[in-house]
C-alpha positions as CSV (number, residue, x, y, z in Angstrom):
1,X,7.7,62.8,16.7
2,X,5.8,60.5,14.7
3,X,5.1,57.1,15.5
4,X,7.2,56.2,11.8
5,X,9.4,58.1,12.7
6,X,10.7,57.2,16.3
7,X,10.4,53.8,14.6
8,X,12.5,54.6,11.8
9,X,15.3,56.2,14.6
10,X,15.5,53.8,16.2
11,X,16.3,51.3,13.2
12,X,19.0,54.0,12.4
13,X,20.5,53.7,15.3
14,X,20.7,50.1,15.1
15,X,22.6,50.2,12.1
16,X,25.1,52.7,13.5
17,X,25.5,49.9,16.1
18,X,25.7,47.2,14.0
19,X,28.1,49.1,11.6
20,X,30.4,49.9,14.2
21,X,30.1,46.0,15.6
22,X,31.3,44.2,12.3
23,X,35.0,46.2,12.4
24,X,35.3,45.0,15.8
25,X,38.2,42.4,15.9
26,X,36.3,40.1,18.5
27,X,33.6,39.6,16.2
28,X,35.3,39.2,12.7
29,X,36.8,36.6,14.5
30,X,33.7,35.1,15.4
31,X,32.5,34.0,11.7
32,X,29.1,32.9,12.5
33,X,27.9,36.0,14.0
34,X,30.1,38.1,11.9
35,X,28.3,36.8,8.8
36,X,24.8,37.4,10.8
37,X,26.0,40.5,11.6
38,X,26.9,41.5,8.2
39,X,23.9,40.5,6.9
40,X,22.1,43.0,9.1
41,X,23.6,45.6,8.0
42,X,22.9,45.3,4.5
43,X,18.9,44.7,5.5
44,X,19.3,48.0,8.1
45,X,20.7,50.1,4.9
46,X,18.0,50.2,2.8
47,X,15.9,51.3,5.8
48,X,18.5,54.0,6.6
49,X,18.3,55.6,3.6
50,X,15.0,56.0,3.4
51,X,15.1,57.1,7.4
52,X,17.3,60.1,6.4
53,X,14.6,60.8,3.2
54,X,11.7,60.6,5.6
55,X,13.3,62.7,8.3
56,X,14.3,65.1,5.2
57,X,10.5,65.8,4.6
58,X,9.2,65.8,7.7
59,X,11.5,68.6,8.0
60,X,10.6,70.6,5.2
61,X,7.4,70.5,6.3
62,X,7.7,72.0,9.2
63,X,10.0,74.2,8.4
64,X,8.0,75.5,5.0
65,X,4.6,75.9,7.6
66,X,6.9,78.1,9.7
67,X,7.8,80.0,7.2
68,X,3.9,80.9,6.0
69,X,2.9,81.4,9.7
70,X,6.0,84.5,9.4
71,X,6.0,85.5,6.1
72,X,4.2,88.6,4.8
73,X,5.3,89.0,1.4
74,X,2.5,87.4,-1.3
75,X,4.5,85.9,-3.8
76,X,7.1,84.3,-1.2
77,X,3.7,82.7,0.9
78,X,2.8,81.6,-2.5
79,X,5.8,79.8,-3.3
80,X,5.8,78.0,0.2
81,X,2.3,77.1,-0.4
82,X,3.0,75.2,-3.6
83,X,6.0,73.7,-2.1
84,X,3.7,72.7,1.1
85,X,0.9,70.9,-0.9
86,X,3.9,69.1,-3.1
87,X,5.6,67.5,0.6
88,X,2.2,66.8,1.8
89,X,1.0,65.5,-1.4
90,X,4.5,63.0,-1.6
91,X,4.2,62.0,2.8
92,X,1.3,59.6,2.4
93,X,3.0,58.2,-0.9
94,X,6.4,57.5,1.2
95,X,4.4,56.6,4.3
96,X,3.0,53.6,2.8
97,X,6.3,52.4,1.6
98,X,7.8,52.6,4.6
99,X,5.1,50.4,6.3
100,X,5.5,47.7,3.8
101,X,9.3,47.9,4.4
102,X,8.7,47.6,8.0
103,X,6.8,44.4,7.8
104,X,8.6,41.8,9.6
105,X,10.7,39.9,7.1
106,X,11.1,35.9,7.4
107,X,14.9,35.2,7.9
108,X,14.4,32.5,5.6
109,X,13.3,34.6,2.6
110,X,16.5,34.5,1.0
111,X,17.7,31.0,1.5
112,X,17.7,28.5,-1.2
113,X,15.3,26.0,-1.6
114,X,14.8,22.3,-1.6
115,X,11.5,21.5,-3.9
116,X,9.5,18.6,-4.0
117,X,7.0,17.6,-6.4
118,X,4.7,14.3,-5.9
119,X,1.9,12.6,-7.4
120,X,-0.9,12.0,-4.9
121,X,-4.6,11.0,-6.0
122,X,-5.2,10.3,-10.1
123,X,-2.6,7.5,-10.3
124,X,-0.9,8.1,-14.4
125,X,-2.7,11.3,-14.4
126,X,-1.2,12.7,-11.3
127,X,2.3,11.3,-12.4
128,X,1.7,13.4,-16.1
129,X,0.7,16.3,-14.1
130,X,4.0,16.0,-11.7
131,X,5.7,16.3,-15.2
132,X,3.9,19.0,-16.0
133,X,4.4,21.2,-13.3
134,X,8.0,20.2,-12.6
135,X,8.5,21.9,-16.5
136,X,6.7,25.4,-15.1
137,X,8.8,25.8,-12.3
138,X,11.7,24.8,-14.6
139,X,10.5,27.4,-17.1
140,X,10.3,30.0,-13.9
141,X,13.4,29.4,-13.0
142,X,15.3,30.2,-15.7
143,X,12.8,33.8,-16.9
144,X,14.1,34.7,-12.9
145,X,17.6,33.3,-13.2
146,X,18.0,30.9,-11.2
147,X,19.6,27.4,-11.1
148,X,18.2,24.1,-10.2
149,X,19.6,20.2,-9.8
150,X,17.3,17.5,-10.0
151,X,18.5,15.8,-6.6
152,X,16.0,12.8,-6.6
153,X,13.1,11.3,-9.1
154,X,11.0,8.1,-9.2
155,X,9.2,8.0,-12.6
156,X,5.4,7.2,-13.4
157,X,4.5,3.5,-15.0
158,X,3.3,5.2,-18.3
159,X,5.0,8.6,-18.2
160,X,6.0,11.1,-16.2
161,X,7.4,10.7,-12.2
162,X,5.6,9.8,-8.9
163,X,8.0,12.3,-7.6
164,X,10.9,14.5,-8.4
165,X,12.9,16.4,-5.9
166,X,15.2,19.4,-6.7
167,X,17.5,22.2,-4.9
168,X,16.8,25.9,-6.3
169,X,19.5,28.4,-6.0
170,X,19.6,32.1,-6.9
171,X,18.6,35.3,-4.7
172,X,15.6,35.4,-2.6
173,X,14.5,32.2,-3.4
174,X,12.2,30.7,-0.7
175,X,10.7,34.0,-0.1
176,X,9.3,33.9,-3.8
177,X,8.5,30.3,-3.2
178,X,6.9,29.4,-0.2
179,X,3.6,30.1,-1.0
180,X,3.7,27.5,-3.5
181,X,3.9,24.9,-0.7
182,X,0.5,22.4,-1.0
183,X,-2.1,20.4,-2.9
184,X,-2.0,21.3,-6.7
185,X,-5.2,20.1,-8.7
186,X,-5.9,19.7,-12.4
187,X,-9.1,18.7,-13.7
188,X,-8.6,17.7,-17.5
189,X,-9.3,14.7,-19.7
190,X,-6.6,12.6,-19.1
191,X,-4.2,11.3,-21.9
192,X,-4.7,7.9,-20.8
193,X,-8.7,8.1,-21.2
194,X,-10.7,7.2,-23.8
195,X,-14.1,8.1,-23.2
196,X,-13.1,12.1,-23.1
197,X,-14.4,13.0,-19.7
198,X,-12.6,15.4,-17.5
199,X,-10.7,13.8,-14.3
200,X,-9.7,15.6,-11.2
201,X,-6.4,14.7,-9.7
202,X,-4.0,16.1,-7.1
203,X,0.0,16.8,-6.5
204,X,1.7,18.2,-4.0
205,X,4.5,20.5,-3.9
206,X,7.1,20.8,-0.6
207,X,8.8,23.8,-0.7
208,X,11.5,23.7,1.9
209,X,14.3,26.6,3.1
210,X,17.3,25.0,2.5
211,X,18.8,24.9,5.8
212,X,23.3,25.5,6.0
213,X,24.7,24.5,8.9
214,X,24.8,27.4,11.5
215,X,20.6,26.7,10.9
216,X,20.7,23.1,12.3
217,X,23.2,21.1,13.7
218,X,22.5,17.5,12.1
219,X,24.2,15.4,14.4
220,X,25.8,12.0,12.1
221,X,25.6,9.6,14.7
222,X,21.5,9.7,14.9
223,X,21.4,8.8,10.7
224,X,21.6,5.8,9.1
225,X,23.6,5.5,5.6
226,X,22.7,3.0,3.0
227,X,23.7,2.3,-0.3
228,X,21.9,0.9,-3.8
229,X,21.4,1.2,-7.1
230,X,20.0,3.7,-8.8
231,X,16.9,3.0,-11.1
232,X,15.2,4.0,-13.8
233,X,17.3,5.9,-16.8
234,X,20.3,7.3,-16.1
235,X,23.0,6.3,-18.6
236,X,25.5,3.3,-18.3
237,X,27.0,4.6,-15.2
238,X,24.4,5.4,-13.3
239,X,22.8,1.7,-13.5
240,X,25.7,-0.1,-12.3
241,X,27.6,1.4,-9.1
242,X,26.1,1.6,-5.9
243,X,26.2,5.4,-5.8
244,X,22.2,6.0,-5.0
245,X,22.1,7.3,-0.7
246,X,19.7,6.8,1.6
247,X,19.6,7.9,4.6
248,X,17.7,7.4,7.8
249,X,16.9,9.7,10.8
250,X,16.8,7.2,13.4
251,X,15.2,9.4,16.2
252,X,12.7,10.9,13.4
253,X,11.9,8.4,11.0
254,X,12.8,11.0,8.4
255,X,14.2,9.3,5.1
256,X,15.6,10.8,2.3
257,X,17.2,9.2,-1.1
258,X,19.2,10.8,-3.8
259,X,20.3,9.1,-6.9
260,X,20.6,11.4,-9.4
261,X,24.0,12.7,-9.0
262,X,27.2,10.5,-11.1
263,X,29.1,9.7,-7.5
264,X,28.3,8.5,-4.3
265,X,30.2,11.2,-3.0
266,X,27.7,14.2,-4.6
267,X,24.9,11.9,-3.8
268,X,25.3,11.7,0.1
269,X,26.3,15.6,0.3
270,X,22.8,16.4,-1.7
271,X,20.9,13.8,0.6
272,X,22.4,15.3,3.7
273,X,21.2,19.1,3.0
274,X,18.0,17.6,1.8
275,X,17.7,16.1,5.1
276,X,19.0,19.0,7.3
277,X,16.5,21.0,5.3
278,X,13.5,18.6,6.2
279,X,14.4,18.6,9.9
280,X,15.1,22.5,9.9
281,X,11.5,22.9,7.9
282,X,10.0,20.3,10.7
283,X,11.0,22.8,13.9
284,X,10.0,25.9,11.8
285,X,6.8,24.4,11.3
286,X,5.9,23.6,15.1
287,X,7.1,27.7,16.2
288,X,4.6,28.7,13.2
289,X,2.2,26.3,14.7
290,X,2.5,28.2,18.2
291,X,2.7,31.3,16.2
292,X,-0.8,30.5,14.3
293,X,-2.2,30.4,17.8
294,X,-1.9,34.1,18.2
295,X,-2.4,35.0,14.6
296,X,-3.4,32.6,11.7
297,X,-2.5,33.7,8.4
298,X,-4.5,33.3,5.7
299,X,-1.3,32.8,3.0
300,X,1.4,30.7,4.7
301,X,-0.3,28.5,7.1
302,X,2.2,25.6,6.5
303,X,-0.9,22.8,5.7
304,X,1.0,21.2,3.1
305,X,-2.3,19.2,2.6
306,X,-4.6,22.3,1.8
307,X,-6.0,22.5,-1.5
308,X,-4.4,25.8,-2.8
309,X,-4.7,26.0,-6.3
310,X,-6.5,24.3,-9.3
311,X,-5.3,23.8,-12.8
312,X,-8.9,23.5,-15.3
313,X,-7.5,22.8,-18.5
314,X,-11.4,23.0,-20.4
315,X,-11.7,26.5,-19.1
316,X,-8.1,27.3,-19.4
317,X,-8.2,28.7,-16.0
318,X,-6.1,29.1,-12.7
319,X,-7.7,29.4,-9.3
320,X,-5.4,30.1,-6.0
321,X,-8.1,29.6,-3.3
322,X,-6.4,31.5,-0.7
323,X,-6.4,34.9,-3.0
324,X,-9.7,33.9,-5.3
325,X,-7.8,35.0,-8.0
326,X,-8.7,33.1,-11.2
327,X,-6.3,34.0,-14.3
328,X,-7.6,32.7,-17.6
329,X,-3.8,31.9,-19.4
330,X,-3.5,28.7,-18.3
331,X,-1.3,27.7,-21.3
332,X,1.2,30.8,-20.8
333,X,1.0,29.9,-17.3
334,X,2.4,26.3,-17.5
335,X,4.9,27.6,-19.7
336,X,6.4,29.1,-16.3
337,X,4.8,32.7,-16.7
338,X,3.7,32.7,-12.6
339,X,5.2,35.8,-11.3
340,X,1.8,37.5,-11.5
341,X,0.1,34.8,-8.9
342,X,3.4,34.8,-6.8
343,X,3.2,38.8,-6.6
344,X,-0.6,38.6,-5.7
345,X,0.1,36.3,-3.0
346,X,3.0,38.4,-1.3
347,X,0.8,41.3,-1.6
348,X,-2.1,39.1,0.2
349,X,0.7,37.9,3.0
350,X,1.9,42.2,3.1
351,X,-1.6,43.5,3.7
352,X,-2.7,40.9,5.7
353,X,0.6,41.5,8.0
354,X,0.0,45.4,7.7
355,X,-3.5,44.6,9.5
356,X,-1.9,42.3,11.9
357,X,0.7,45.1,13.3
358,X,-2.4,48.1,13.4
359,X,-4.5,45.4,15.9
């Protein structure tokens, strides 16, 4: 048996398991692991199917080179000779999917996703730029489908914000955005200088999984809760209540504000999963830290202060210096037209992965 295949078995068997686990009473009961369970399943499926399409093959194929080792008859060892070259001819083809299917998935590819966007060095320049790549994502987001909620936002002294914060929902959403996690630089001539010279200035982008909480149990009692004012426009109401949060991680230091919801009440729920998040994104990074000593990879490695990608606006160009892959559409691409760089870098995090499992 092949190496695939034994593999693939023993994923099938696993799903039998795990199908027969999630009608069991004692575990329906049990919610959390029911829904862990469940979730599995529909992972193993996919998997299963093409198990049984693989097996399927394999068999024809040895059963087809049996039958020309027997058969006599010229027309009928013709025929099985055709049909021989077409399985072998479609085996690599379906081998190679399989081995991308049997990467190791990160659990939190499909989670939601806290996004934060901040200025760093440029001062009004970075703030514009902040703007401008909040509007990409935004653009992304709704080409994909997905919905968004500005959570928290401080804006720039001329225009545009020192930082904006927002939760992303829809399917597979960290898994798509993760890689977008670091320093962002644009080198243009800046709106707010006259001589015409081209500036280079920096952002950074967070991308956190948004953690629920079965992921990390945020225990009240170590935060803080305070109360203000929100600032900065908002409409009558959101100017004169108290209904901006902050809150304090007393045995982290970790603070978090969100003012951008109507009510307190939306405000504190919003600061607490952005806080949850932050902790959860905080332990995953120190197990990929202890990971990276084993295997660093070259996508993902979690620096939110590497330099990952450059914006150059006089040579309408796009550089991801992980992949060096340049694209020359920079307009289209700030008008959210990024799934081409987002595919590239999976495909970089794939092979890199494939390489990692043949070691």
């Amino acid at each position: 048996m092949s190496d695939l295949l034994s593999k693939l078995e023993a994923i099938h068997f696993r799903f039998v398991e795990v199908g027969k686990m999630i009608t069991d009473p004692d575990i329906i009961s049990n919610m959390e692991r029911f829904v862990k369970l469940n979730k599995e399943y529909r992972d193993l499926e996919t998997l299963d199917v093409v198990y049984k399409d693989y097996k399927n093959l394999i068999d024809n194929i040895s059963s087809t080179r049996s039958l020309l080792e027997s058969e006599t008859d010229p027309e009928m060892r013709e025929m099985a000779k055709m049909e021989l070259d077409d399985l072998e001819t479609r085996r690599p083809i379906l081998e190679e999917d399989i081995k991308l299917m049997l990467i190791p998935k990160d659990p939190e590819d499909d989670k939601n996703a806290i996004m934060e966007i901040r200025a760093g060095t440029g001062g009004d320049e970075a703030c514009i730029f902040v703007e401008d790549i909040f509007r990409m994502y935004t653009m992304f987001f709704k080409e994909v489908g997905w919905q968004y909620e500005i959570i928290n936002s401080s804006e720039g002294t001329v225009k545009g914000y020192k930082e904006i914060s927002l939760s992303v929902s829809g399917q597979g959403i960290y898994g798509m955005l993760k890689f977008e996690s670091g320093v962002h630089r644009v080198q243009r001539v800046p709106e707010t200088e006259s001589q015409g010279r081209v500036h280079t200035s920096a952002i950074t982008v967070a991308i956190l999984p948004e953690a629920e909480e079965v992921d990390f149990v945020l225990d009240m009692n170590d935060v803080r809760k305070d109360t203000f004012r929100a600032s900065g426009a908002g409409g009558q109401h959101i100017n004169k209540t108290e209904s901006a949060i902050r809150l304090t991680h007393i045995p982290t230091g970790v603070v978090v504000e969100c003012q951008d919801g109507r009510s307190q009440h939306k405000n504190l729920a919003q600061a607490i999963s952005v806080l949850r998040s932050r902790l959860y994104q905080a332990e995953l990074d120190r197990l990929h830290e202890e990971r990276a000593a084993h295997r660093k990879t070259l996508v993902s490695t979690g620096d939110r202060s590497a330099k990952i990608r450059t914006y150059n606006y006089p040579q309408g160009r796009i550089t991801d210096h992980r992949i060096n892959k340049t694209m020359y559409n920079l307009s289209v691409f700030l008008n959210g037209d990024i799934k081409e760089m987002i595919d590239a870098l999976k495909m970089a995090e794939n092979a890199e992965k494939l390489k990692g499992e043949t070691l």
